[in-house]
KOLLOZA-827725 format. One record per residue (C-alpha): x, y, z; residue number from 0. Coordinates in nm, 2 decimals. Example, Ala and Ser with C-alpha at 12.3 -4.5 7.8 and 13.67 -1.06 7.14 Angstrom:
<r xx="1.23" yy="-0.45" zz="0.78" rose="0"/>
<r xx="1.37" yy="-0.11" zz="0.71" rose="1"/>
***
This chain:
<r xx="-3.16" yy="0.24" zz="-1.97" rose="0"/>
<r xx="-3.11" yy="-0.03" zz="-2.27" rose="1"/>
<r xx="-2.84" yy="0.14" zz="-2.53" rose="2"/>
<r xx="-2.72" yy="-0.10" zz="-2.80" rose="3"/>
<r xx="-2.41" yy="-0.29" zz="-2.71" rose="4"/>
<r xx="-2.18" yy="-0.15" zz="-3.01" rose="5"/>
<r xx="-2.25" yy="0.20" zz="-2.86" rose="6"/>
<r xx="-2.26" yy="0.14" zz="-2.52" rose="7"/>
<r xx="-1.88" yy="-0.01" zz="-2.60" rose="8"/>
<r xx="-1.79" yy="0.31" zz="-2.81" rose="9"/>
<r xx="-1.94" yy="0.53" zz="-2.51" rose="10"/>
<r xx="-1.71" yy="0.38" zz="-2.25" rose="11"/>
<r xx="-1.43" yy="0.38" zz="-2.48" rose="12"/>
<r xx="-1.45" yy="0.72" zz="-2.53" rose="13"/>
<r xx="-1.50" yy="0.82" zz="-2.16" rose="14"/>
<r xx="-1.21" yy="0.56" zz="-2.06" rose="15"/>
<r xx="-0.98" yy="0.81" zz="-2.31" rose="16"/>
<r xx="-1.11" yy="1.05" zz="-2.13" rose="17"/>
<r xx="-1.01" yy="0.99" zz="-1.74" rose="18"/>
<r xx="-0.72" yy="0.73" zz="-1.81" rose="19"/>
<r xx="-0.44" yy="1.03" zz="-1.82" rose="20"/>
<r xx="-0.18" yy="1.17" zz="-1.59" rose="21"/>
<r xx="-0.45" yy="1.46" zz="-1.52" rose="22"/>
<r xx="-0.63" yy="1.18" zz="-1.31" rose="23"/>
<r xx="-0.35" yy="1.10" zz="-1.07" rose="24"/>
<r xx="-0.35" yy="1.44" zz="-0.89" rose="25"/>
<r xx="-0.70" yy="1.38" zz="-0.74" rose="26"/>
<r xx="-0.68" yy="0.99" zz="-0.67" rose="27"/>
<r xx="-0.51" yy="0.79" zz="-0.38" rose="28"/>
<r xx="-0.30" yy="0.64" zz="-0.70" rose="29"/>
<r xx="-0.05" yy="0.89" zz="-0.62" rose="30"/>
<r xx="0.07" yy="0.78" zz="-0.30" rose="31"/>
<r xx="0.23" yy="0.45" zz="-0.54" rose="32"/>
<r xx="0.34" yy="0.70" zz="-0.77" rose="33"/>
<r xx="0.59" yy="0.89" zz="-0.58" rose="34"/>
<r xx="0.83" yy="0.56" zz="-0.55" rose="35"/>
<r xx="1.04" yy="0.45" zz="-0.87" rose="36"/>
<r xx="1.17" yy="0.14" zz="-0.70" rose="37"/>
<r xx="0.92" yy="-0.21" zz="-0.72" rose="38"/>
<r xx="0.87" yy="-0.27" zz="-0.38" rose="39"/>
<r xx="0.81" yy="0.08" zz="-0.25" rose="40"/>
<r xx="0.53" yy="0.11" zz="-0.52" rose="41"/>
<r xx="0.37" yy="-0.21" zz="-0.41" rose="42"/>
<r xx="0.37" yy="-0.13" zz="-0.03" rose="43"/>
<r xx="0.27" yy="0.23" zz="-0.08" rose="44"/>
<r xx="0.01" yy="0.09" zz="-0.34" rose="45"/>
<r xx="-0.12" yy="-0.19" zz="-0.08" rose="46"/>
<r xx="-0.19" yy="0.07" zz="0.22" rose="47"/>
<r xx="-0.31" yy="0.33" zz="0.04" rose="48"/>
<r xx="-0.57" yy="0.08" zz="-0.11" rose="49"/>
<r xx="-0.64" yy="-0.01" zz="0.23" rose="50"/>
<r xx="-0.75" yy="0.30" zz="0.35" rose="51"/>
<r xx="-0.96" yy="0.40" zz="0.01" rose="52"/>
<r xx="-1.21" yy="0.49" zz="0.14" rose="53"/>
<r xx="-1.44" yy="0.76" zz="0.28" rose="54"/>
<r xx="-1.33" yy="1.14" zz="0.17" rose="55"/>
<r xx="-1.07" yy="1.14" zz="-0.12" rose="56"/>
<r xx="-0.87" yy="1.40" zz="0.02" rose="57"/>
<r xx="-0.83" yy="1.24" zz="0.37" rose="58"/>
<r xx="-0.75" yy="0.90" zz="0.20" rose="59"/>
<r xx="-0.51" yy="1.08" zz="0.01" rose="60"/>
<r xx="-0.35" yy="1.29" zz="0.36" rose="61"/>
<r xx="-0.35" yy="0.95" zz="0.56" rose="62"/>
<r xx="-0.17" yy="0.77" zz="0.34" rose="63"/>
<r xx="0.08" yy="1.04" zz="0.28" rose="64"/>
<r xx="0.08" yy="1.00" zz="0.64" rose="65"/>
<r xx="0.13" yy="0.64" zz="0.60" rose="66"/>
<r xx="0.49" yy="0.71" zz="0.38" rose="67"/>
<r xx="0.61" yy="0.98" zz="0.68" rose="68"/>
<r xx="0.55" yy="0.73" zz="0.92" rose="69"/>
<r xx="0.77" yy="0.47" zz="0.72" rose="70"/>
<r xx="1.02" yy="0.80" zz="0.64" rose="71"/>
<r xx="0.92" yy="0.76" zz="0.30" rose="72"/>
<r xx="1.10" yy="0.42" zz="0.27" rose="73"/>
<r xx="0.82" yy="0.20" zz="0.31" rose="74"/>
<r xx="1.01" yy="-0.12" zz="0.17" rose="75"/>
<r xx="1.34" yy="-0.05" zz="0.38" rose="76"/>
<r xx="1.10" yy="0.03" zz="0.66" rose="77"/>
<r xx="0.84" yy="-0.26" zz="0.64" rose="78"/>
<r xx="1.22" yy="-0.49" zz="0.65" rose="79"/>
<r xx="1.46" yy="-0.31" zz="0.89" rose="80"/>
<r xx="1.19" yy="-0.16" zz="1.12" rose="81"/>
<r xx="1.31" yy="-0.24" zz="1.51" rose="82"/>
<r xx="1.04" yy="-0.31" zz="1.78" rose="83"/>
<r xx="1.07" yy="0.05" zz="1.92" rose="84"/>
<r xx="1.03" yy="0.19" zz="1.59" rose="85"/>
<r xx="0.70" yy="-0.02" zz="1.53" rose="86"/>
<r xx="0.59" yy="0.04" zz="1.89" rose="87"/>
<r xx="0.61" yy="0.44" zz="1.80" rose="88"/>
<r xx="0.33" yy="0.40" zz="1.59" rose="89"/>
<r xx="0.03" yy="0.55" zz="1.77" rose="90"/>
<r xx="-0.14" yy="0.83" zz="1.67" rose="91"/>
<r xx="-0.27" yy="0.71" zz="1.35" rose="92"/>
<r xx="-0.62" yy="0.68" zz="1.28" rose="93"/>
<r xx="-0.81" yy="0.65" zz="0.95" rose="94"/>
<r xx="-1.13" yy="0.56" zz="1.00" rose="95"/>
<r xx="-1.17" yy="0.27" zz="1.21" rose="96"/>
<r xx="-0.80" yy="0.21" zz="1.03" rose="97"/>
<r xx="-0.55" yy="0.27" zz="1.36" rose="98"/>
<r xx="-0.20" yy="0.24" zz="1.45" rose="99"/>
<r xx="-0.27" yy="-0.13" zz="1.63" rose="100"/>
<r xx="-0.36" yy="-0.18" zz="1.21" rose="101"/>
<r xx="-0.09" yy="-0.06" zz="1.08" rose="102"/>
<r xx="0.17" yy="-0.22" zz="1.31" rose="103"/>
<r xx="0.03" yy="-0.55" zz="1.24" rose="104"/>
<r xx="0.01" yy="-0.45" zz="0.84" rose="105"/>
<r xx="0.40" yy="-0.36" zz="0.88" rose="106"/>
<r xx="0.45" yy="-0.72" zz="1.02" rose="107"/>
<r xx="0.25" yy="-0.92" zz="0.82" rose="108"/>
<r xx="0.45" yy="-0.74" zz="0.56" rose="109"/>
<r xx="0.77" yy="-0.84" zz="0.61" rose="110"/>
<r xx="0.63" yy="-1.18" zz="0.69" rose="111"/>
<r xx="0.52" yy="-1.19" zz="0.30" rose="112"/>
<r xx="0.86" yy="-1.09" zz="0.17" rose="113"/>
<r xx="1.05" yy="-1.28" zz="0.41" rose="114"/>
<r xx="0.88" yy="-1.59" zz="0.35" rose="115"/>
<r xx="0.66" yy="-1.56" zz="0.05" rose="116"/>
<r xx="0.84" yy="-1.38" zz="-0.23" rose="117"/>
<r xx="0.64" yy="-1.05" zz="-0.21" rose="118"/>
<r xx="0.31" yy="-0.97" zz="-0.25" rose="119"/>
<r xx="0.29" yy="-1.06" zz="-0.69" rose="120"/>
<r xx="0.39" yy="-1.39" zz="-0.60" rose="121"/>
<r xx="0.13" yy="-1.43" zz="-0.30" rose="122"/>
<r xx="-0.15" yy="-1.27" zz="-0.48" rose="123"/>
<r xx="-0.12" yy="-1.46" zz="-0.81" rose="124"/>
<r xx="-0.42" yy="-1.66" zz="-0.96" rose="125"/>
<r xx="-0.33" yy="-2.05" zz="-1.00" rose="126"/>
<r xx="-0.34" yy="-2.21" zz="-1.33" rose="127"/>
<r xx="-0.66" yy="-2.31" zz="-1.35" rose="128"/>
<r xx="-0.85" yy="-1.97" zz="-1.23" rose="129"/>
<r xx="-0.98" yy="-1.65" zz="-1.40" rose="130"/>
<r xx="-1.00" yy="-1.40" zz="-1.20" rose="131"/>
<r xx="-0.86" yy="-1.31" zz="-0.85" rose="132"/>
<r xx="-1.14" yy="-1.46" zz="-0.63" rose="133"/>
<r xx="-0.96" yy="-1.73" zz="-0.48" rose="134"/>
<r xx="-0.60" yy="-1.61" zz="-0.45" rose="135"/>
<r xx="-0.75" yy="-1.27" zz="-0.28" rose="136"/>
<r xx="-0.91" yy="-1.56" zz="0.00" rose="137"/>
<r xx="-0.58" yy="-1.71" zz="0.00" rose="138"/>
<r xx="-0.35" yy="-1.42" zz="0.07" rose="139"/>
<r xx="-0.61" yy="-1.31" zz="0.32" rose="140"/>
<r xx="-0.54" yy="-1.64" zz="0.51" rose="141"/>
<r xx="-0.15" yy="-1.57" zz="0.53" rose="142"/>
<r xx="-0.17" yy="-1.26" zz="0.56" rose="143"/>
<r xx="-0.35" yy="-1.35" zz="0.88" rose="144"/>
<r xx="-0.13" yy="-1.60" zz="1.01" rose="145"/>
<r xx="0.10" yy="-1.42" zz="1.25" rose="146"/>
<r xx="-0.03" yy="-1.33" zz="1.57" rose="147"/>
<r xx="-0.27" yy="-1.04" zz="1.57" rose="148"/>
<r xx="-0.62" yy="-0.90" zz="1.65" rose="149"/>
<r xx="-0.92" yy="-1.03" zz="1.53" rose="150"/>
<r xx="-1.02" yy="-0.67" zz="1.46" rose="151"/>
<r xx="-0.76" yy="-0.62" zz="1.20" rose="152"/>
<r xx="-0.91" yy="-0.89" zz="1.01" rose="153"/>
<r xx="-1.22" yy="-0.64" zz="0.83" rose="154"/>
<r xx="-0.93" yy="-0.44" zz="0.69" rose="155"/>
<r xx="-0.89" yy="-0.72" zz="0.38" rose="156"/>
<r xx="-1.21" yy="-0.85" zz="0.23" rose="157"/>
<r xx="-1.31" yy="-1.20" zz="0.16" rose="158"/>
<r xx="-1.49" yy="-1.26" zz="-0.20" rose="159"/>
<r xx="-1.55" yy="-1.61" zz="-0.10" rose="160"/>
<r xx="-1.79" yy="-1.41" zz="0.14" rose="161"/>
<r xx="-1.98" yy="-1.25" zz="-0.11" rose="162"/>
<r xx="-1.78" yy="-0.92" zz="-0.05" rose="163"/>
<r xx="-1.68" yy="-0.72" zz="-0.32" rose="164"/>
<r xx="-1.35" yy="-0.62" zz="-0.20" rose="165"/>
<r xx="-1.30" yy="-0.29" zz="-0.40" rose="166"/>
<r xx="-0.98" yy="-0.17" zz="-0.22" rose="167"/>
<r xx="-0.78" yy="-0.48" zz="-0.34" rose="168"/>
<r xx="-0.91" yy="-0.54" zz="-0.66" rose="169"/>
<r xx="-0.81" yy="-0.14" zz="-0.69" rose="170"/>
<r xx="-0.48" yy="-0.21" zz="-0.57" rose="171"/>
<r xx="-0.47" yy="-0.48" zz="-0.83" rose="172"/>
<r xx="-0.54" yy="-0.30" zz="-1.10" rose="173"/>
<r xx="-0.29" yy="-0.05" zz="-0.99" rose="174"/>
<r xx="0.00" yy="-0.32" zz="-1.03" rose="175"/>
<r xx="-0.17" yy="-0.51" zz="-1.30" rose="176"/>
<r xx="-0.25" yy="-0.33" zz="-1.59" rose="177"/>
<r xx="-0.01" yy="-0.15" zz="-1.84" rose="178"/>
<r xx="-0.12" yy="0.10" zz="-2.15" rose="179"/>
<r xx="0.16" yy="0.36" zz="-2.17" rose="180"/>
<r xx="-0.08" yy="0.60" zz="-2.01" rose="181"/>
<r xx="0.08" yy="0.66" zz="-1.73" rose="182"/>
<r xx="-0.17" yy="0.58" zz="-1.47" rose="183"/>
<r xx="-0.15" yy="0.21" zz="-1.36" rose="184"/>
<r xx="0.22" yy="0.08" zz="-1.32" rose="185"/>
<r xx="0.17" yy="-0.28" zz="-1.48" rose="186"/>
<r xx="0.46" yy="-0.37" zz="-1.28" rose="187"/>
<r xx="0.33" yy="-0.73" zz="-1.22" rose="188"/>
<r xx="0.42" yy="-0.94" zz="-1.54" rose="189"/>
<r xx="0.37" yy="-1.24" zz="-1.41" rose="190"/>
<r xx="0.02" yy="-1.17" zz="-1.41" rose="191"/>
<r xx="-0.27" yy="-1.11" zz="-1.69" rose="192"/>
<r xx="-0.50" yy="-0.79" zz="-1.69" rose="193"/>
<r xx="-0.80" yy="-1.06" zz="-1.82" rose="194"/>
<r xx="-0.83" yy="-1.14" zz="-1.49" rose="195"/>
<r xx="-0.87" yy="-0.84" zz="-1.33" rose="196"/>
<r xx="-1.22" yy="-0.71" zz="-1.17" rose="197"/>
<r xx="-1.39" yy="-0.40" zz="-1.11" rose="198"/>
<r xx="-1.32" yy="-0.19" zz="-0.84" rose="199"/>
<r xx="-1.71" yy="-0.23" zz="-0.78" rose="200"/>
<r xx="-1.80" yy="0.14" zz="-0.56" rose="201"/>
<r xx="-2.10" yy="0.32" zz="-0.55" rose="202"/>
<r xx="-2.02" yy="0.54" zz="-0.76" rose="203"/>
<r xx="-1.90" yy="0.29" zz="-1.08" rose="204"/>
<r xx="-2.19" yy="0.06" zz="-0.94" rose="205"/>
<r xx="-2.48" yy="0.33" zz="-1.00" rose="206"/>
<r xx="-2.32" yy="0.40" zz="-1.28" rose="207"/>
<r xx="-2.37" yy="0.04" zz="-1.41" rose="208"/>
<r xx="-2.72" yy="-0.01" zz="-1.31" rose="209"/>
<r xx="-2.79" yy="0.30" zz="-1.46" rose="210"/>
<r xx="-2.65" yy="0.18" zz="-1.83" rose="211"/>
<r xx="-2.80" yy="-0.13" zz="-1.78" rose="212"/>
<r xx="-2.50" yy="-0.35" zz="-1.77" rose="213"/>
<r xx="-2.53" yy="-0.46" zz="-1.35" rose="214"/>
<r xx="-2.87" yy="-0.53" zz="-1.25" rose="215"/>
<r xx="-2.77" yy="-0.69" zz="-0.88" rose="216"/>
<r xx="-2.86" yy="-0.44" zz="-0.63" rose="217"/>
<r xx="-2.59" yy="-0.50" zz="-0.39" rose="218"/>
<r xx="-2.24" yy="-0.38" zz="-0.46" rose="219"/>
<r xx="-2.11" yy="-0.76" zz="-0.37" rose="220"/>
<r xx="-1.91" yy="-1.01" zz="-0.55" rose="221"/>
<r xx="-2.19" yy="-1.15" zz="-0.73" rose="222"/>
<r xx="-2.25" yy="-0.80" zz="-0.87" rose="223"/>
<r xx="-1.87" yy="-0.84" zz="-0.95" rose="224"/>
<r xx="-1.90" yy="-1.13" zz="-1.15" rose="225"/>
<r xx="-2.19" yy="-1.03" zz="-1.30" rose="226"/>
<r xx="-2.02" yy="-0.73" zz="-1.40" rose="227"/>
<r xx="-1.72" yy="-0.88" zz="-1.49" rose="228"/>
<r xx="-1.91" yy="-1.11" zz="-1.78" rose="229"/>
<r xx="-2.06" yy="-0.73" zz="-1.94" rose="230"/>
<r xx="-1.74" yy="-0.63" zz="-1.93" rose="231"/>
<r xx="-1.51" yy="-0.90" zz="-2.07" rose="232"/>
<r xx="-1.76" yy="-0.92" zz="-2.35" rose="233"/>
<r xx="-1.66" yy="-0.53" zz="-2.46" rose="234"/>
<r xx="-1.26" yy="-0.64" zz="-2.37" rose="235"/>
<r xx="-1.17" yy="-0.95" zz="-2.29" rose="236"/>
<r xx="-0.76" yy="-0.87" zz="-2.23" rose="237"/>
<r xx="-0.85" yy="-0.55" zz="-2.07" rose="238"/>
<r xx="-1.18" yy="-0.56" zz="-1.91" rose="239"/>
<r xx="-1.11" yy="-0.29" zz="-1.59" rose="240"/>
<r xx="-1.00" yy="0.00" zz="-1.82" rose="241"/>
<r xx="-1.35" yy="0.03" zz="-1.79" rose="242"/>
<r xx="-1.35" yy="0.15" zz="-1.41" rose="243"/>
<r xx="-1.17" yy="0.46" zz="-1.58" rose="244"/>
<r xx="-1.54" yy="0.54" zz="-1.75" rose="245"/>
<r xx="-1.77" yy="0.41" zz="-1.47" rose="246"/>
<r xx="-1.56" yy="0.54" zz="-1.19" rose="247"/>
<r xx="-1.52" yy="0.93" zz="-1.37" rose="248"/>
<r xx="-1.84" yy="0.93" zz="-1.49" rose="249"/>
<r xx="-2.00" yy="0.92" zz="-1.14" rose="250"/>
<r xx="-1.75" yy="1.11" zz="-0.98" rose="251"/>
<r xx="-1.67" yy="1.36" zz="-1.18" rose="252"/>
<r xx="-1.99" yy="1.40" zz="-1.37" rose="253"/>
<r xx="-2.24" yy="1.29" zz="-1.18" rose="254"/>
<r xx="-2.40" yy="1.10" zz="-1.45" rose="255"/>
***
């Protein structure tokens, strides 16, 4: 499908209206975040929800309610003040081939991030000299890795310097990235810049991509990131992954 760029831009424009309203919170793992008023809570419930994200909606959605239970719906008091008994207690969750061994280690390497890196905005934040979040995704993998823990545990964060396209994060990103009054995303990071966010790249917004002919890569990897990343930019340049709004509702929701 070829469609002229000034209407392709007006198309998703008018489809990012469409699905970038409070209605879309009730059916997407973005409400999890959304229960929590205080920073840190929304960060941590943001983070492990966007870990799970993926698979059914509505299990994604139970598990990490799940998640918050487990935590007694205190997840930043929790992740900080936990005792070993507590974190040992955790053992009958499962999400996928997400379990509680998982989750303990997430809670640890947690606290290891506030305790010694200043929280997960400061650990995840692009360096001067970069434009999008390629290599500070690698490097937070890295410490977030470096306290003792299965090797297992490791395919729960993706590596883009791997060619992968890690969705999850760069959803979890745009979660604490981006602000537009609408209500959905929290922009609660201002230390950051929305131009250099990317797509949550799916199979759903990917099909969708090919199929207005502004992604031609086949696989849903980082290069098909980047290469949708330059399509993008070029209709927004401050604002590029409102667009996951259109892409993302219009192959969910209307199977375009």
């Amino acid at each position: 499908m070829v469609i002229p760029k000034k209407e392709l831009k007006s198309f998703l424009d008018l489809k990012v209206e469409t699905y970038n309203r409070n209605s879309f919170i009730s059916s997407d793992p973005i409400q999890i975040p959304h229960q929590f008023s205080k920073k840190e809570d929304i960060e941590i419930a943001g983070f492990l929800s966007a870990t799970i994200a993926w698979g059914n909606r509505t299990m994604i959605i139970k598990n990490s309610k799940r998640m918050m239970e487990i935590m007694d719906n205190s997840p930043f008091d929790f992740i900080m003040n936990h005792s070993k008994k507590e974190l040992s207690s955790i053992t009958n969750f499962v999400h996928r081939t997400f379990n509680s061994t998982d989750l303990q280690y997430f809670i640890k390497s947690l606290q290891n991030i506030y305790e010694n890196y200043e929280g997960l905005e400061n650990i995840l934040k692009p360096l001067k000299n970069e434009v999008n979040y390629q290599n500070s995704i690698t490097r937070f993998k890295t410490i977030f890795f470096e306290l003792q823990h299965e090797v297992r545990t490791e395919k729960h964060i993706s590596n883009p310097q791997k060619n992968s396209a890690a969705k999850r994060i760069h959803m979890f990103l745009r979660w604490m990235v981006r602000e537009d009054n609408k209500g959905v995303d929290f922009g609660l990071w201002k230390t950051h810049s929305p131009a250099f966010l990317s797509c949550p790249l799916d199979v759903h917004s990917g099909n969708v991509a090919r199929k207005l002919g502004i992604l031609t890569r086949r696989q849903n990897d980082w290069k098909a990131v980047h290469e949708l990343d330059t399509k993008l930019r070029s209709f927004d340049k401050k604002d590029p992954v409102k667009y996951d709004f259109a892409l993302f509702g219009l192959g969910v929701f209307e199977k375009f």
